[in-house]
Structures are given as C-alpha cells and as structure tokens.
C-alpha positions as CSV (number, residue, x, y, z in Angstrom):
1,X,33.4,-27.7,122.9
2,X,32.3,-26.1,126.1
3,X,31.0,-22.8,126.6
4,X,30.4,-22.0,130.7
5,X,28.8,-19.2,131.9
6,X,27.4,-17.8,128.1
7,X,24.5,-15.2,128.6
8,X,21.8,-16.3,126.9
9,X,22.3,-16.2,123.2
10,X,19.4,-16.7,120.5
11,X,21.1,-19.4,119.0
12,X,18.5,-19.9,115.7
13,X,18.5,-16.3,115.0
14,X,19.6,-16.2,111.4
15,X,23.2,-14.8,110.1
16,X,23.2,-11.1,109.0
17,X,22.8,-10.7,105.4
18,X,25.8,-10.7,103.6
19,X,26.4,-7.2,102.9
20,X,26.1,-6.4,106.5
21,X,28.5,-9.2,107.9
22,X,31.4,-7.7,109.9
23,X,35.0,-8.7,108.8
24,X,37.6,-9.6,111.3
25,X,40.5,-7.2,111.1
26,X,42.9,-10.1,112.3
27,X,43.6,-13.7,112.6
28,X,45.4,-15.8,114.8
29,X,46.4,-19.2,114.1
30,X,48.0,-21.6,116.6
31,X,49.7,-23.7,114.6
32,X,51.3,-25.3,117.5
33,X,50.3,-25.0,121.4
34,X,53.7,-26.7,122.1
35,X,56.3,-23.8,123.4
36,X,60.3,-24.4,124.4
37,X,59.9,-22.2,127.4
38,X,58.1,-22.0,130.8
39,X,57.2,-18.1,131.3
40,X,55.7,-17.5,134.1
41,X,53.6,-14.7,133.3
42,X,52.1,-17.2,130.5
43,X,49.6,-20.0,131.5
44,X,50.7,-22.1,128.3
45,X,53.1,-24.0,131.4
46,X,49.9,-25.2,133.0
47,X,47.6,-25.3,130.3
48,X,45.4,-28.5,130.3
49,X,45.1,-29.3,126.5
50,X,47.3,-32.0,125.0
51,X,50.2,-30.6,122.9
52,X,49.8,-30.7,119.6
53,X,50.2,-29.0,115.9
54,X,48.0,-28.3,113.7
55,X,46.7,-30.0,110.3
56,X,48.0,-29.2,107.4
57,X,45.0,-29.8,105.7
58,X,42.8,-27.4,108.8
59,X,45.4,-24.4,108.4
60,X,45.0,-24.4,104.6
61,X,41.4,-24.4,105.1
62,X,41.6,-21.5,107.4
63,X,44.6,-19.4,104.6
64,X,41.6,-20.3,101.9
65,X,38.6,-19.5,103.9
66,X,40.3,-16.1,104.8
67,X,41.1,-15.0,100.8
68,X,37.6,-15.3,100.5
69,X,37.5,-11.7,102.3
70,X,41.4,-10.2,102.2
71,X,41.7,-10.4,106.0
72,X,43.9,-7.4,106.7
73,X,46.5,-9.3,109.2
74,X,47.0,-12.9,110.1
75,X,49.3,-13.6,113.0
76,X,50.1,-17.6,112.6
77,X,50.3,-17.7,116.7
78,X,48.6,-17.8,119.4
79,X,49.5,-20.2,122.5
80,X,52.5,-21.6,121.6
81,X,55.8,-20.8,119.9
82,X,55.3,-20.7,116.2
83,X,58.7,-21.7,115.5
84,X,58.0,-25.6,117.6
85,X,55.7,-25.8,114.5
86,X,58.3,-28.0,112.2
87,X,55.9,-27.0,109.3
88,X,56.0,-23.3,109.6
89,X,58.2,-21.9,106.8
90,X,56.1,-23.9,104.2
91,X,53.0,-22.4,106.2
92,X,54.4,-18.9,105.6
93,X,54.7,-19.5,102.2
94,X,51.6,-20.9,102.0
95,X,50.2,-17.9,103.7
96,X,52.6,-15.3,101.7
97,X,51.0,-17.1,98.4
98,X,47.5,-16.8,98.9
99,X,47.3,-13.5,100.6
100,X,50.0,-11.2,99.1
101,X,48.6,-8.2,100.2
102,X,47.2,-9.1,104.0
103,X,49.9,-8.2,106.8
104,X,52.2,-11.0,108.6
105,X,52.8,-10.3,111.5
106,X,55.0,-13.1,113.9
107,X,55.6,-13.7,117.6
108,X,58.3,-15.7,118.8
109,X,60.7,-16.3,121.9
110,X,63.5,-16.0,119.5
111,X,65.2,-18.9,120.8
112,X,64.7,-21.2,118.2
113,X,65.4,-18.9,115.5
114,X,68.7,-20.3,115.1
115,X,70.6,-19.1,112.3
116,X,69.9,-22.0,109.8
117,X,65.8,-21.2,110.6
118,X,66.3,-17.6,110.2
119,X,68.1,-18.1,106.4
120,X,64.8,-20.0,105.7
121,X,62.6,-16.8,106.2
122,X,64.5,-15.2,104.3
123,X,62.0,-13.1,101.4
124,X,59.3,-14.5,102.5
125,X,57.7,-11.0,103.3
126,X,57.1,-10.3,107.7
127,X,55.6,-7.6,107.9
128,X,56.3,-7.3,111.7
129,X,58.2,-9.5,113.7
130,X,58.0,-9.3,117.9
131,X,60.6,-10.8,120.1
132,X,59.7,-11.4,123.6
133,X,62.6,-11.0,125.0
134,X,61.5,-10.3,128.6
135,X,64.8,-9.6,130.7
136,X,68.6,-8.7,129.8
137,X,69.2,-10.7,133.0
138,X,71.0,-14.0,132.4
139,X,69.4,-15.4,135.8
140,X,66.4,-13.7,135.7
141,X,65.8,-14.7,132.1
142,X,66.7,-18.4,133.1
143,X,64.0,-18.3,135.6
144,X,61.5,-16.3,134.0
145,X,61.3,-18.3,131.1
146,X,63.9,-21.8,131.7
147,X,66.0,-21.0,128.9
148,X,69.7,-19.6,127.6
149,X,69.5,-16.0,127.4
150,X,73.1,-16.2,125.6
151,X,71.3,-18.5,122.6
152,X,68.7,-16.2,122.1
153,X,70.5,-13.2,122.5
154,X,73.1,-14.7,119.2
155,X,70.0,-15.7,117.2
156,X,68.9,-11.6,117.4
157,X,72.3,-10.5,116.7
158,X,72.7,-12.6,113.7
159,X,69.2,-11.8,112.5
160,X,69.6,-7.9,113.4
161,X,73.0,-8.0,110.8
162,X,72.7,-5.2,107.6
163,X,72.4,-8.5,105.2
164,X,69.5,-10.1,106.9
165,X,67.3,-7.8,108.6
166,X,65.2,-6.0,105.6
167,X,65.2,-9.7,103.9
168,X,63.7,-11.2,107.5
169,X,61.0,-8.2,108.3
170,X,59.9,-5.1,107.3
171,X,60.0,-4.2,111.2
172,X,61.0,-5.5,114.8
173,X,59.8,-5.3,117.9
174,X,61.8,-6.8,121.0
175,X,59.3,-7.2,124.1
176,X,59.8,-7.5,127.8
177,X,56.6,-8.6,129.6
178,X,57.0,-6.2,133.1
179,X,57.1,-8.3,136.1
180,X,56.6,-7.5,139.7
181,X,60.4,-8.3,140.0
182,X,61.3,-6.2,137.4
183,X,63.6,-3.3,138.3
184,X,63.5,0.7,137.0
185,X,67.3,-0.3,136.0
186,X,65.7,-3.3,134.1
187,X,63.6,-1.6,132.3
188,X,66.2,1.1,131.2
189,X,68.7,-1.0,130.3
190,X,66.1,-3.2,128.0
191,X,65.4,0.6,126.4
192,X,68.8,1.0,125.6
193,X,69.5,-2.6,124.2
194,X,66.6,-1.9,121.8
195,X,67.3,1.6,121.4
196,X,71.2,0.9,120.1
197,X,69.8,-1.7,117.6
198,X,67.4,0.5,116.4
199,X,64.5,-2.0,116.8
200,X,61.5,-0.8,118.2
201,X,61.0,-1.2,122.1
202,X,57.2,-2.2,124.2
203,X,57.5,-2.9,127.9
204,X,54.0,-4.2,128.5
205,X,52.9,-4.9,132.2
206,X,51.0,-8.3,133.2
207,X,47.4,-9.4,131.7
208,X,45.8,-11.6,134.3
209,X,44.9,-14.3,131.9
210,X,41.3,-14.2,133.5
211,X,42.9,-15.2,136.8
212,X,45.5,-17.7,135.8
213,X,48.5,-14.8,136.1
214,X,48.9,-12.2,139.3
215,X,48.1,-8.8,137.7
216,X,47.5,-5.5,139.6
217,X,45.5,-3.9,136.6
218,X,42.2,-3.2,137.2
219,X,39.6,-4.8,134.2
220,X,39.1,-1.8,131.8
221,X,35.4,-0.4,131.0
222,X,36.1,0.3,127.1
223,X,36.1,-2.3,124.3
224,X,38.7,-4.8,124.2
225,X,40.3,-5.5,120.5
226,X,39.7,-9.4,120.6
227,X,36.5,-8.6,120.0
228,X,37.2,-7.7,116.5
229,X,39.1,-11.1,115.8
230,X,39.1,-14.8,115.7
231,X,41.6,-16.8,116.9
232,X,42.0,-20.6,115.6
233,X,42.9,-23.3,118.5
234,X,45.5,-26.1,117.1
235,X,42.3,-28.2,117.4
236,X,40.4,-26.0,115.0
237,X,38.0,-24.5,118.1
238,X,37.6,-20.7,117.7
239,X,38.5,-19.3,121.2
240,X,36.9,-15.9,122.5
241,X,40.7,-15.0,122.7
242,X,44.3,-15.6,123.4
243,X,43.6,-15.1,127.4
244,X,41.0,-18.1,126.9
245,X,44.0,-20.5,126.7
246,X,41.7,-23.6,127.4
247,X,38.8,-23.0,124.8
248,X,35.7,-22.9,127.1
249,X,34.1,-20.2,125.9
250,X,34.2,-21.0,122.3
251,X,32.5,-19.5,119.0
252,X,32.8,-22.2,116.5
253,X,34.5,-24.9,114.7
254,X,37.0,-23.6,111.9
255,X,37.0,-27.6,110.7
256,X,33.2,-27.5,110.2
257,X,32.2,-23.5,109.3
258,X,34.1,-20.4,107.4
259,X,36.1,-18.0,109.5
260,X,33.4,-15.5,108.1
261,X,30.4,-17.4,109.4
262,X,31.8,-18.3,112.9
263,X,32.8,-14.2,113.1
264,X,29.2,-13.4,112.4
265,X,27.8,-16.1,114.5
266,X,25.1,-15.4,117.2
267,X,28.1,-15.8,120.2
268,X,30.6,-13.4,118.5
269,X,28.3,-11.0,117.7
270,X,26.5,-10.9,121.0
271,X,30.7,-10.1,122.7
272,X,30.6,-7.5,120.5
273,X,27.3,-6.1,121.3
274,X,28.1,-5.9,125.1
275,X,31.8,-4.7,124.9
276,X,30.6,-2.0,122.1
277,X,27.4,-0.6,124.5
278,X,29.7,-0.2,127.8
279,X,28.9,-3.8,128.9
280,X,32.2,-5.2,129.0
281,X,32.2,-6.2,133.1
282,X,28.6,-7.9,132.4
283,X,30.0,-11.2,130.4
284,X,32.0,-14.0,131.4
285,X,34.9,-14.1,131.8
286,X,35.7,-10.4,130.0
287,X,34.4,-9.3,133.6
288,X,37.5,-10.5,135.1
289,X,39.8,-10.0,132.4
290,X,42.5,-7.3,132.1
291,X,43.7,-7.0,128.6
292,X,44.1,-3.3,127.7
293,X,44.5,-2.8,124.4
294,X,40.9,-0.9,122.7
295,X,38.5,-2.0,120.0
296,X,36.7,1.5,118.9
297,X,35.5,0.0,115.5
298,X,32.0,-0.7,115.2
299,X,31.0,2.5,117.3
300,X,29.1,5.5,117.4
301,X,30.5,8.5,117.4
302,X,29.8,9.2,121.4
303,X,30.7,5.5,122.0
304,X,34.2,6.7,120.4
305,X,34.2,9.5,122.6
306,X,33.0,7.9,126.1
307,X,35.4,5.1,125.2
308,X,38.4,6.9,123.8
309,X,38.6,9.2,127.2
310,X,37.9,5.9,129.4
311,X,40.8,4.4,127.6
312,X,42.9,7.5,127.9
313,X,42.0,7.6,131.6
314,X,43.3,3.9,131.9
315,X,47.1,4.9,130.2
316,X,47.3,7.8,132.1
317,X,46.6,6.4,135.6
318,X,48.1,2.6,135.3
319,X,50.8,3.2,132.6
320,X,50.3,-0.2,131.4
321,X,52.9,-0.2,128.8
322,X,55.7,2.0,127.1
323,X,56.9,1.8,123.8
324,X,59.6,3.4,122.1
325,X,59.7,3.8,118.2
326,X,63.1,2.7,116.3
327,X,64.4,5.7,114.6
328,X,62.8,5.9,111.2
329,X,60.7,2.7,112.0
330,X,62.8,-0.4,112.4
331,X,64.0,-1.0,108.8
332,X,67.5,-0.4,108.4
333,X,67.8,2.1,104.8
C-alpha cells in the first residue's frame, strides 16, 4: 500500500491504552468499486484500481470487528454503487443482524433499484437512504451521468408509494450534485420535485477530489469530518477518505488489523492531530482538498469556538450546499 507525501510519523510509538482509544463515529464499506454510471463530477470514471467486490469473508470481518465497539453508523459505500454489489441484501442483513442498534445509512444512483431489488429491502431497517439524483434534465442527466433518467425516475416513484416507503427507510434524501452547468431554474425545479414528494432535498456544490474534479471552493481551515472515520477499500486498504479514490495515502489493512486498531494507529491519529490544532492546509493532500463538511469532536472548547465561526464563515460566504427538510422528516405517518 503506498503512502506519498506522509509527514513524518513515529511509527513504533505504541497504541493508546485502551480506555483512551478514540472510536470512529462511522464506517464506510465499499463493497463494490464497480458503478453503472459515468458522473462527471466523480473520479470513480477514471479511477485506476481494477473493479472489483469485496469478500465475503473481509466484509464480515469488518460487521464483526465493528460489534466489538457499537459503531454508531456504517454506510456499506464508498466508491462505487452499492447496488453493482450482487451480494448486498444478504450484506444488509448481515449487517442489520449483528448491529441492531448502529444507523444504516445507503447511497445509491437509484438506477438499479429496480422494483424486484427494492421488494428485497423491504424490513430490513435503512435508517437513511440518499438518492443522487443530480438533474431533472433528461439530456443533461444522460450526459452527466450516461444513463435513463426515465428508469431511475420509476424506480423512486415505485419506491416513494404509501406501501413501500416506511418498509424501505426510515428517511430519504434525493441529491443533486451542483454543477457549473447547472441553472437557478435547475435547482428550483429539483426543490420542488423533492419538496412534492415530501423527501428531503441537499443540493451540494462540487468537492475537488484533491484535484481530480474542477471545484471553485476554496480548501476550508476547520476540521474535516473524515477525520473521525474509516473507510474500507474493496481491497480491504483503509483509505484517508472517500476523496482518496486511489488509496495512496493509506492507514492500514482491515484484512490484517481491527477497525479499532488501524483508527488508533500512529497515521490516523497524527490527521487528527493536525486537522484538530488548525493544521489542516499543512498535510498532504488535505491541503488541497475541499470537502466542507466539519469534524468539532475531539476539541477544546476554543477550538470549538475558532472552528465553529471559521466554518460558519465558509457557509455564509460560498453557500456550498442547501438543504431542505421533508415536512415532518421524510417518513410518511
């Protein structure tokens, strides 16, 4: 696994005791890399690692090694599209089994959620499901992401009727990514779509992908939320994050250590040591990276200050996303 451009890291220094070891609030899982669309905005089109899914044997490993310390959300995706994963119902069951209580939360294109797939999830307990739906535009959706928008759009409606939707998710959020050719009108009618379906609504604008996308947002100076993570390649590498699609700058092995142990390792700690004292721009590649969504665990109380206004500062000037709650949450009554 390669790691370019690591500051210096004290490798041998010794894991923290047990009772002070920090506990990732979430885990992702790529169960597949492989996706059915080619969105622009998403380096998975020119992503250099082979296609492949996941073991059956490594994702149980990882379900197990997380109900060793109730992990509070798992979200079985990452890089790919869960639902090119033939084995992910079992895997949700698998998941739902072991770890009643820890939030589910999925992502998909909603393409392949055909109506036979969507019968399948059925009761299996979603917690949140997010569509990234991207464009109302049949052209601009065929371009943006190579596929049917009249396919996907069916799969929601069937999934959105009274009988299915509490049995499918507890909530739902449809997405649209914010491109430079996306229009005020776009955007408004997207609002409406959602808003007349009562799911929620987030219109998000571009992450850079640490260069890999075209993003105008400038790199924020607060603490960005991956730090407080781990997320599981299909190979079993744990990545620094979703925006390192290619794995080079790596914290461990999930086939050869605990998801505890590589969380608590000298690399993931030292990320969270420079993005929780105002260090952020120092390290590779979170320098040139624009995700904006905040970590303030793990702070002081003025780090929570100085990076709460910084981060208010950021939505205020760039208006990086909006979101608009479904009335009452999503859940129909």
């Amino acid at each position: 696994m390669k790691n370019l451009d690591l500051p210096t890291i004290e490798l041998t220094r010794p894991q923290e005791p047990h009772d002070k070891r920090e506990i990732p609030r979430l885990v992702a899982i790529e169960t597949t890399n492989a996706c059915n669309a080619k969105c622009a905005f998403c380096p998975n089109s020119v992503m250099s690692r082979d296609r492949e899914t996941m073991s059956e044997d490594l994702y149980r490993k990882i379900i197990d090694d997380c109900a060793t310390f109730q992990v509070q959300a798992i979200e079985p995706f990452l890089n790919g599209e869960p639902f090119m994963d033939p084995q992910i119902v079992p895997r949700l069951q698998y998941l739902r089994e072991r770890l009643p209580a820890t939030k589910l939360r999925l992502y998909s294109n909603g393409y392949a959620m055909v109506p036979k797939r969507v019968d399948e999830l059925l009761g299996i307990g979603i917690d949140h499901l997010y569509i990234s739906l991207n464009t109302l535009d049949p052209a601009k959706y065929q371009t943006m992401m190579g596929l049917r928008l009249e396919r996907t759009l069916h799969n929601i409606e069937y999934f959105l009727d009274p009988s299915r939707r509490n049995r499918l998710a507890r909530e739902i959020t449809v997405r649209m990514t914010r491109t430079q050719d996306t229009t005020a009108d776009d955007q408004a009618r997207f609002a409406d779509y959602c808003k007349q379906r009562n799911v929620n609504c987030m219109i998000v604008g571009l992450f850079n992908y640490l260069g890999d996308v075209n993003s105008s947002l400038p790199v924020p100076s607060f603490p960005c939320e991956h730090i407080t993570r781990v997320d599981v390649l299909s190979s079993g590498q744990v990545t620094l994050c979703c925006m390192d699609t290619e794995g080079k700058f790596g914290w461990g092995d999930a086939r050869k250590e605990s998801i505890l142990d590589i969380y608590n390792g000298p690399r993931a700690r030292k990320y969270r040591e420079m993005h929780r004292t105002g260090r952020r721009k120092q390290i590779p590649p979170c320098g040139t990276c624009n995700l904006f969504w905040p970590s303030f665990d793990g702070l002081s109380c003025p780090r929570r200050v100085q990076f709460g206004l910084a981060y208010a500062h950021y939505i205020l000037r760039y208006r990086p996303f909006i979101k608009h709650r479904a009335r009452g949450g999503s859940r129909l009554p």
